[in-house]
C-alpha positions in Angstrom: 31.7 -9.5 -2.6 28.3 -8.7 -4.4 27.3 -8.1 -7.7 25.0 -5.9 -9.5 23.0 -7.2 -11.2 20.4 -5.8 -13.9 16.9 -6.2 -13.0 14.2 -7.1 -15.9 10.9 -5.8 -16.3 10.1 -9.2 -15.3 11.9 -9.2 -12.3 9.9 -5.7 -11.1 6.8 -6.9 -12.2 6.8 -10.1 -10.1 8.3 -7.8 -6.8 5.2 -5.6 -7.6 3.1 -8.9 -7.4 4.5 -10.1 -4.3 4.3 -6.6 -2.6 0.9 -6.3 -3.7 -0.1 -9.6 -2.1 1.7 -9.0 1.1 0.3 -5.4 1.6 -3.2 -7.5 1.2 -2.5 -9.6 3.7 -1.0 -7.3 6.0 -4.2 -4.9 6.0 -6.6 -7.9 6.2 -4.3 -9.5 9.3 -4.2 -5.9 11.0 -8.0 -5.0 10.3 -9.1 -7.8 12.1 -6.8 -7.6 15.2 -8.0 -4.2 15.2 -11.8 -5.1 15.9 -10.5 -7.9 18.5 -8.9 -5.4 20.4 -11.2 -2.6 20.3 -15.0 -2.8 21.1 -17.7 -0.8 18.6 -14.7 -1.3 16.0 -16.2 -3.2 12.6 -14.0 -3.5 9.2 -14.7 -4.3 5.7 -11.6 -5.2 3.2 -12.7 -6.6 0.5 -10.6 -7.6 -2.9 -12.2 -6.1 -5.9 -9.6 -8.1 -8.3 -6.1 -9.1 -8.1 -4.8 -5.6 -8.2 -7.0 -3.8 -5.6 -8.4 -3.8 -2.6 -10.4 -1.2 -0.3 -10.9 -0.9 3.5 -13.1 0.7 6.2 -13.3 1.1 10.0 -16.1 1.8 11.7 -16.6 2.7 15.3 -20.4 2.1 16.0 -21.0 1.6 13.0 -20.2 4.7 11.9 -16.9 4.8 9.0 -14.1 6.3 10.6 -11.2 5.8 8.1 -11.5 4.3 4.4 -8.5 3.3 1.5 -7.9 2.1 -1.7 -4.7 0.5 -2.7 -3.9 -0.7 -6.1 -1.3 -1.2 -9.1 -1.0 -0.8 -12.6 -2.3 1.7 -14.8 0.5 4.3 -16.2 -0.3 7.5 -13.9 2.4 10.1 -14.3 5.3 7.4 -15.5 4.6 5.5 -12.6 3.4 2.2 -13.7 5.7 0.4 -11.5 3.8 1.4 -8.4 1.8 0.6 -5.7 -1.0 3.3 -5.1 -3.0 4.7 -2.1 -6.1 6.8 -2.1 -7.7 8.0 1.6 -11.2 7.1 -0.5 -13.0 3.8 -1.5 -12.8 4.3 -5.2 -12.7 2.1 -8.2 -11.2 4.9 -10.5 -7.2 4.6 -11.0 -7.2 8.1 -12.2 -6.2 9.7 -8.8 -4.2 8.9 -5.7 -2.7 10.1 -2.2 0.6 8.4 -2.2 2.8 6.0 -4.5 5.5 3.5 -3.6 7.5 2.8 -7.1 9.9 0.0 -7.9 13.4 0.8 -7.8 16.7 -0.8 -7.4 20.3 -0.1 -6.4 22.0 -2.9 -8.6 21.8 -5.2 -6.0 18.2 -5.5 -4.0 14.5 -4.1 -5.6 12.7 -1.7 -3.2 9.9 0.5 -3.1 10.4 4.0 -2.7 7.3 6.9 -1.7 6.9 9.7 -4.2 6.7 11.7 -0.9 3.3 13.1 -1.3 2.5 12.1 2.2 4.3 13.3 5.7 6.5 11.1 7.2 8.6 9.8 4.5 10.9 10.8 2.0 11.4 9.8 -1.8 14.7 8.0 -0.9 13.5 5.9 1.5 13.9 2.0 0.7 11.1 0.1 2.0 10.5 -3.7 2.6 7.4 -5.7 1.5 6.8 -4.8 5.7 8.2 -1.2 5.7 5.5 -0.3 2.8 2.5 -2.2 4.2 3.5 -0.4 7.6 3.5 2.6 6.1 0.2 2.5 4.4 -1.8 1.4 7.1 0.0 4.7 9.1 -2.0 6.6 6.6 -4.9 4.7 6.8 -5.1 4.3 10.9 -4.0 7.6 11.4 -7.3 8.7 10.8 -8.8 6.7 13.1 -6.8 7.7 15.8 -6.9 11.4 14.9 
């Protein structure tokens, strides 16, 4: 008994906020049960402004794994995107993996490009199923 519905720009652009915020959260929640779990592990996250944040492990002090994520800019046609880079940068010129806006006429979703292993560019991903996903990219070098 749905309807489609047609999503504004407005619409998107507030999902995208709400992501964004989320995905924060998520990696500041997870860093620090991280270092309570494991001993020698130290983080950083810090928010540079309202549309990017980095992140670093260490283990002894040494950095293990690093990350940027951020949104906006107009890279490629995707400026309805949430971007990852295995690097703390500031630039917005480059990145590792994408998550776009899209919707199927009913729900908004984000969606990988599918630069990265493990997912495809059809997959529909929650505020959860994205952060999840980044901090796979991001952990898995820790663990490597």
């Amino acid at each position: 008994l749905r309807i489609k519905k047609t999503f504004s720009d407005h619409d998107k652009d507030k999902f995208l906020d709400e992501a964004f915020e989320y995905m924060a959260k998520f990696f500041e929640g997870s860093l620090s049960e991280l270092q309570k779990r494991n001993l020698g592990i130290q983080y950083r996250f810090k928010r540079i402004d309202s549309q990017t944040f980095t992140a670093s492990v260490y283990d002894n002090g040494n950095v293990k794994t690093e990350c940027t994520v951020f949104y906006g800019g107009n890279m490629f046609g995707y400026s309805k995107s949430i971007n990852y880079s295995y690097s703390v940068t500031h630039s917005k010129n480059s990145f590792n993996e994408s998550l776009n806006v899209h919707d199927d006429g009913y729900n908004l979703y984000l969606s990988p490009i599918g630069i990265s292993f493990g997912r495809k560019s059809n997959d529909t991903l929650t505020f959860e199923g994205a952060s999840e996903f980044y901090w796979e990219l991001f952990i898995k070098r820790l663990q490597g």
